[in-house]
C-alpha positions as CSV (number, residue, x, y, z in Angstrom):
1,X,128.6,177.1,-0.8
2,X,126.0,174.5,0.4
3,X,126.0,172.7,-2.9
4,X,125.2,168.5,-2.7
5,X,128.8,167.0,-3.7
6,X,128.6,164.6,-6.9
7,X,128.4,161.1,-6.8
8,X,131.6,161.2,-8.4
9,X,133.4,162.0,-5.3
10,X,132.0,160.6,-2.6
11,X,133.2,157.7,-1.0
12,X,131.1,154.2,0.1
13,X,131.2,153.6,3.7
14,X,132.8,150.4,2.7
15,X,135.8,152.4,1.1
16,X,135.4,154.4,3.8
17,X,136.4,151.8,6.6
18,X,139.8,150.7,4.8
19,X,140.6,154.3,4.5
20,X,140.0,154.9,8.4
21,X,141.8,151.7,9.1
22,X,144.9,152.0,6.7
23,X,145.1,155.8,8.3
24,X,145.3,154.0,11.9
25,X,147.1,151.0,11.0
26,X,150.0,153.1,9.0
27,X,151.1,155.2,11.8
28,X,151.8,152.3,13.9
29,X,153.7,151.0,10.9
30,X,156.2,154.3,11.0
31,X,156.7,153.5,14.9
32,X,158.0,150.0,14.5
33,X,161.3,150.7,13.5
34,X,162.0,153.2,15.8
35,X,160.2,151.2,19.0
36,X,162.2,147.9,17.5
37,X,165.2,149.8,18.2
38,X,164.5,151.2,21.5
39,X,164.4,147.3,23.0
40,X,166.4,145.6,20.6
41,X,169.1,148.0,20.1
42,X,171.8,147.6,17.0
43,X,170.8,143.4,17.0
44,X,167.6,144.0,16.2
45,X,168.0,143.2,12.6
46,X,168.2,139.4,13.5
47,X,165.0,139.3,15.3
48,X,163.4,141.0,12.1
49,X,164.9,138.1,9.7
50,X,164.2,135.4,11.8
51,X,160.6,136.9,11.6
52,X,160.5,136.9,8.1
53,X,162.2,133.5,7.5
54,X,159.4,131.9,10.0
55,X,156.3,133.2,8.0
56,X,158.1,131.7,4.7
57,X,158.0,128.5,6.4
58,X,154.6,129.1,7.5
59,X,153.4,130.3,4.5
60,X,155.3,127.5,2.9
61,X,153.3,124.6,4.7
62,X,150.3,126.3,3.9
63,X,150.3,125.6,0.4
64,X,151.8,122.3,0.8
65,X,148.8,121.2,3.0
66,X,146.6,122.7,0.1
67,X,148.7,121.0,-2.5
68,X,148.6,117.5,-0.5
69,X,144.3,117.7,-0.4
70,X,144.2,117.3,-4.2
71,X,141.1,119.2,-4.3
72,X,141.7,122.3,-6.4
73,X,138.8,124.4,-4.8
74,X,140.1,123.2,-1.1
75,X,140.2,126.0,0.9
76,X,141.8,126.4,5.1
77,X,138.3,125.8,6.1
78,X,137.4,122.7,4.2
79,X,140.9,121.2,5.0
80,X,140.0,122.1,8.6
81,X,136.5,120.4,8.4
82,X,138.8,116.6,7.2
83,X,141.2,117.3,9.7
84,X,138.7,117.2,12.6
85,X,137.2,114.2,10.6
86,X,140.4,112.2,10.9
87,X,140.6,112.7,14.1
C-alpha cells in the first residue's frame, strides 16, 4: 500500500501551520476555565466580564480613531505613521 496520495487530499504547508497551531492553541483554550477557577474561585465570573467589557472599549476606540482619519483606506499603520508626525 505505497500508493502516492492524490492532490486532492493533501494539505499545503500553509494549511498545514493553522492546523498545528489551532491543535496547540485549543487545548489551552479547554484549560482556561478550569485554571480560571483554581485562582479565582466562585468570583471569577467578574474578572471574565470586566475582560470582555475592556476589549469593547478597546475595540470601540479603534474604529473611532479610524472613523476620525476620514481616509477610508486608513489603516493602524498609516494612522500610526500621522501620529508620530504630529508629534
Amino acid at each position: 500500500m505505497q500508493g502516492e496520495v492524490s492532490k486532492r487530499y493533501q494539505l499545503s504547508p500553509f494549511l498545514f501551520f493553522f492546523l498545528l497551531y489551532i491543535s496547540v492553541v485549543d487545548v489551552g483554550l479547554l484549560w482556561f476555565q478550569r485554571n480560571l477557577l483554581n485562582h479565582a474561585g466562585v468570583d471569577s465570573w467578574i474578572s471574565v466580564g470586566l475582560t470582555g467589557i475592556s476589549l469593547h472599549l478597546i475595540v470601540w476606540m479603534i474604529y473611532k480613531i479610524l472613523y476620525a482619519a476620514g481616509n477610508e483606506k486608513a489603516d493602524l499603520v498609516t494612522i500610526n505613521r500621522l501620529s508620530a508626525l504630529v508629534r
